[in-house]
ROGUMI-259391 format. One record per residue: residue number from 1; residue in one letter; x, y, z of N, C-alpha, C, O in turn. Coordinates in steps of 0.02 Angstrom, whole numbers, plus 50000, padded with zeros to 5 digits. Last residue first. Layout:
N
> NUM|A|X|Y|Z|X|Y|Z|X|Y|Z|X|Y|Z;
...
***
This chain:
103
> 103|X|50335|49027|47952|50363|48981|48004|50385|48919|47958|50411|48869|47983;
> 102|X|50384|49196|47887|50329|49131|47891|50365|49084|47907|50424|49083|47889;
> 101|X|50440|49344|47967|50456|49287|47911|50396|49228|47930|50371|49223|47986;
> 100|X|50352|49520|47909|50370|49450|47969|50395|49394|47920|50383|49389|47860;
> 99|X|50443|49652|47864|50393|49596|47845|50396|49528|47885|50445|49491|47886;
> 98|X|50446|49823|47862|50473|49761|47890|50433|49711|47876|50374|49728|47874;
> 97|X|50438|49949|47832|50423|49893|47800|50445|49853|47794|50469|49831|47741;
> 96|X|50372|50072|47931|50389|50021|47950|50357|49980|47894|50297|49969|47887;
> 95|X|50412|50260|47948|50396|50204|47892|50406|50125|47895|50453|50107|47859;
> 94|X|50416|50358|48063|50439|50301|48042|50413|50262|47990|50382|50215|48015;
> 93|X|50465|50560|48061|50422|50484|48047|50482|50422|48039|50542|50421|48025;
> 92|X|50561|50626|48126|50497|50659|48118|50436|50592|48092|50377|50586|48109;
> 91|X|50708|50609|48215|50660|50577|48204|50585|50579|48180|50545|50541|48208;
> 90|X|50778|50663|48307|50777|50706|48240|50737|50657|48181|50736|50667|48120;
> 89|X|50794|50549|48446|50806|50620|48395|50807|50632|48355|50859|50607|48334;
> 88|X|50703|50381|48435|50783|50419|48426|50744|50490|48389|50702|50498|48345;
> 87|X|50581|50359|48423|50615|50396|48506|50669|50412|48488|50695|50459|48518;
> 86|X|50550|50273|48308|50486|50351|48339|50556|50388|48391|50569|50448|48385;
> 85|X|50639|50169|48342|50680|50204|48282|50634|50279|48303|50664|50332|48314;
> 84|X|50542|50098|48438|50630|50120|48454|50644|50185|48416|50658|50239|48442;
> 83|X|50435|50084|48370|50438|50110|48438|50497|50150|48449|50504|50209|48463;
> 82|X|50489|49984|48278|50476|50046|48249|50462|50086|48306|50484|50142|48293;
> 81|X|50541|49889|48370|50577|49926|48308|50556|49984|48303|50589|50033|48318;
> 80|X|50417|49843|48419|50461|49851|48460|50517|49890|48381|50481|49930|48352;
> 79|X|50355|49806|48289|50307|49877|48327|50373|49873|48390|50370|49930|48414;
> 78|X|50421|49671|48265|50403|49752|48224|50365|49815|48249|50352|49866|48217;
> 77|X|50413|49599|48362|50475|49642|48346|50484|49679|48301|50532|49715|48289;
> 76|X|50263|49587|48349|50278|49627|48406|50372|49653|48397|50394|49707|48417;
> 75|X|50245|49507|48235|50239|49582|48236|50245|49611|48281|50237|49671|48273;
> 74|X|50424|49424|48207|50336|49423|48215|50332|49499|48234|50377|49540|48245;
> 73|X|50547|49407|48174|50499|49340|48207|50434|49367|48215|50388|49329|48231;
> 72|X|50574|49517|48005|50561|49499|48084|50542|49442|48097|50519|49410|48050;
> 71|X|50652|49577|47880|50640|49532|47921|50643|49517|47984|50693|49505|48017;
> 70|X|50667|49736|47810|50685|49683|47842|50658|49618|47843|50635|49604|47787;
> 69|X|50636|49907|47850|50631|49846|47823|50690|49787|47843|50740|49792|47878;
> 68|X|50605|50079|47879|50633|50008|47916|50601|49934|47872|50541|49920|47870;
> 67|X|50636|50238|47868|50614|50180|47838|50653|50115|47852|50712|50101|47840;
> 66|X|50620|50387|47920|50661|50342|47947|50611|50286|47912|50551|50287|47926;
> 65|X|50646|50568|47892|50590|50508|47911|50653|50446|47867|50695|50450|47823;
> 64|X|50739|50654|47879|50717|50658|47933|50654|50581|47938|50632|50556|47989;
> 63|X|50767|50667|47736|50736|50721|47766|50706|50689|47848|50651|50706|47869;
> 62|X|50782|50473|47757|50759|50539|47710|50737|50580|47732|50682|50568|47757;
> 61|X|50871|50349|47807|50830|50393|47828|50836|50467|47764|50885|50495|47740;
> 60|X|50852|50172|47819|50871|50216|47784|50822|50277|47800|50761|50273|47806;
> 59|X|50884|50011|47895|50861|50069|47910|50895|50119|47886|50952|50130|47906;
> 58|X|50846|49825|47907|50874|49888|47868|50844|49965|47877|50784|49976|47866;
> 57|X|50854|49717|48020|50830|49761|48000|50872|49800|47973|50926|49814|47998;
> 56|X|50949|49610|48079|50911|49585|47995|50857|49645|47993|50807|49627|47962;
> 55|X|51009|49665|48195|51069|49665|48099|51015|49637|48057|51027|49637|47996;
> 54|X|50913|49669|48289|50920|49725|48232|50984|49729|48173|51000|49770|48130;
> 53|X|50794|49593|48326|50872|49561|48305|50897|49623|48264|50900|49619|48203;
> 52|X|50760|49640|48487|50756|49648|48412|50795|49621|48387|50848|49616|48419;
> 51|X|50753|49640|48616|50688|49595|48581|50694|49611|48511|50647|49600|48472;
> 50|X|50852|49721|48653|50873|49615|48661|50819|49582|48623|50821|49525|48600;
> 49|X|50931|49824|48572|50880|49833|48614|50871|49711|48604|50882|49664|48565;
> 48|X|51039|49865|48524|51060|49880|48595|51033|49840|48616|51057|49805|48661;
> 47|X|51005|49859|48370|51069|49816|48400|51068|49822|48469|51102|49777|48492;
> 46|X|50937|49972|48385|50889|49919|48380|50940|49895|48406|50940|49899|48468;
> 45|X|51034|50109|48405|50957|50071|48454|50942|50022|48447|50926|49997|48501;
> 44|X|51104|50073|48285|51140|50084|48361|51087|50067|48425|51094|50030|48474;
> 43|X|50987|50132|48212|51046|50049|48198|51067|50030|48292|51049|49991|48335;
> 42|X|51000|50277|48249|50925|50228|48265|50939|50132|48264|50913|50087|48297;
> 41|X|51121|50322|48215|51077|50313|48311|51024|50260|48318|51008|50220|48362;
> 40|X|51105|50312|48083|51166|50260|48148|51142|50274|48209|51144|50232|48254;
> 39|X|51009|50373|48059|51021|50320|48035|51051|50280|48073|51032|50225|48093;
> 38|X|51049|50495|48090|50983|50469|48114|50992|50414|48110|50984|50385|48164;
> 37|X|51153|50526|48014|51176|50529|48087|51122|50496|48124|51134|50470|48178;
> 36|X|51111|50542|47916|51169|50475|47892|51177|50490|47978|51219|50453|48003;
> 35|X|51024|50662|47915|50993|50600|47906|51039|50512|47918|51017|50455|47924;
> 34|X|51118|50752|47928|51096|50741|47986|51069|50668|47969|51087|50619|48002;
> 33|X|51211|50730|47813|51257|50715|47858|51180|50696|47921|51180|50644|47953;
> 32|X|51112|50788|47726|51124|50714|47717|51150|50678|47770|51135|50620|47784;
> 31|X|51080|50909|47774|51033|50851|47780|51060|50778|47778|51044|50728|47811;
> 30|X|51203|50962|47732|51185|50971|47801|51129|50904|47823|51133|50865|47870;
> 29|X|51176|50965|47594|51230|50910|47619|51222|50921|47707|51243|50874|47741;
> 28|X|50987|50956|47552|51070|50975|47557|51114|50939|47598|51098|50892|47633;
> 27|X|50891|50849|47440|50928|50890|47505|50980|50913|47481|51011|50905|47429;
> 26|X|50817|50793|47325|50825|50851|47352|50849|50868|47393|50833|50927|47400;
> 25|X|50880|50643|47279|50830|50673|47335|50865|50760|47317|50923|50776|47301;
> 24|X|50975|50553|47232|50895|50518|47198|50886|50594|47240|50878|50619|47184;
> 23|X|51094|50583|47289|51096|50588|47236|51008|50602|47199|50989|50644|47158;
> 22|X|51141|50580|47423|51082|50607|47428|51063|50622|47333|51025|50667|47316;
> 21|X|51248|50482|47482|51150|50506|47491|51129|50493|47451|51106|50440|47429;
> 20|X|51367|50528|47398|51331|50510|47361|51251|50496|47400|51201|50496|47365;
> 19|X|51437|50589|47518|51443|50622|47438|51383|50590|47422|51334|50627|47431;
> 18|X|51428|50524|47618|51392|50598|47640|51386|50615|47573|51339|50652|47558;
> 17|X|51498|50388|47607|51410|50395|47580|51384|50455|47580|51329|50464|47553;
> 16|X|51626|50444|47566|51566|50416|47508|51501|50417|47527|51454|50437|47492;
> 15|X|51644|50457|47702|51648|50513|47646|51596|50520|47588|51554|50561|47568;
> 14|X|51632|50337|47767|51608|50398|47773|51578|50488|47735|51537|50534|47737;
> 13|X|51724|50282|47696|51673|50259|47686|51619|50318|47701|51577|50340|47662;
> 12|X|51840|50377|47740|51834|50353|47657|51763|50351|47659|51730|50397|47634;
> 11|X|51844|50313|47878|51827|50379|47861|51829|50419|47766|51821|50477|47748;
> 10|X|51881|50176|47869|51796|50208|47886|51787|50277|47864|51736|50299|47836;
> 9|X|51995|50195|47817|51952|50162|47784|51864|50168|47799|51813|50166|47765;
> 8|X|52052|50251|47906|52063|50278|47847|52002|50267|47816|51964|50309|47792;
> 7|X|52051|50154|48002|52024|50224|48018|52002|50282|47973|51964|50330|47982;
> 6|X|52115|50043|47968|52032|50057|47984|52001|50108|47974|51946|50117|47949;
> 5|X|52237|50110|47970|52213|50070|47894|52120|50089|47913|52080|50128|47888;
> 4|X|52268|50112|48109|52273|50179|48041|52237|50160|47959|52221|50195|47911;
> 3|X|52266|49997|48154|52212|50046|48167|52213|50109|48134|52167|50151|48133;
> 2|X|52269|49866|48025|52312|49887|48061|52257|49960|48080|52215|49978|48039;
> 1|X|52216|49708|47986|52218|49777|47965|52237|49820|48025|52215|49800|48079;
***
C-alpha cells in the first residue's frame, strides 16, 4: 500500500470512529475527539512500558474515565497498567477489567 493510500485510509478510520464514539453516550463531539485522544496516549503508554504486554490490553475511554480489560500474566501487570493509564492527561478515572490468565 502505497503512503497516500495509508494516509487516506487512517484518516477515513479516524473519521469513523470521531462519527460513531459516541453513539451509546451523551457527549459531544469535542469529547469524543478528547476521549479517542486519551485512548491513544494511554495504548501508546502501555506498548512503551516493558512490564506490560499492552497489545493484549484493551483500552476504551468515556467522558474522560479510562476502562482497561484484557488479559494479563498476573496482578502486578495489572496494577502496572492501571498505574500507567491514572498518569496519562485528561485522565479523571481508571476502571481496571483486566483479568489475570490461569497457568
Amino acid at each position: 500500500m502505497t503512503l497516500v493510500k495509508r494516509w487516506f485510509a487512517g484518516l477515513l478510520s479516524a473519521l469513523f470512529v470521531v462519527a460513531t464514539v459516541g453513539c451509546a453516550h451523551d457527549t459531544t463531539v469535542g469529547q469524543k475527539v478528547d476521549d479517542s485522544a486519551i485512548t491513544a496516549k494511554v495504548k501508546t503508554a502501555l506498548l512503551a512500558d516493558p512490564d506490560v504486554k499492552g497489545m493484549a490490553i484493551n483500552v476504551e475511554t468515556v467522558n474522560g474515565e479510562v476502562q482497561l480489560s484484557g488479559f494479563v500474566d498476573s496482578q502486578a501487570q495489572s496494577a502496572r497498567a492501571k498505574d500507567i493509564a491514572s498518569r496519562v492527561d485528561g485522565v479523571s478515572r481508571v476502571v481496571d477489567k483486566t483479568s489475570v490468565k490461569s497457568k
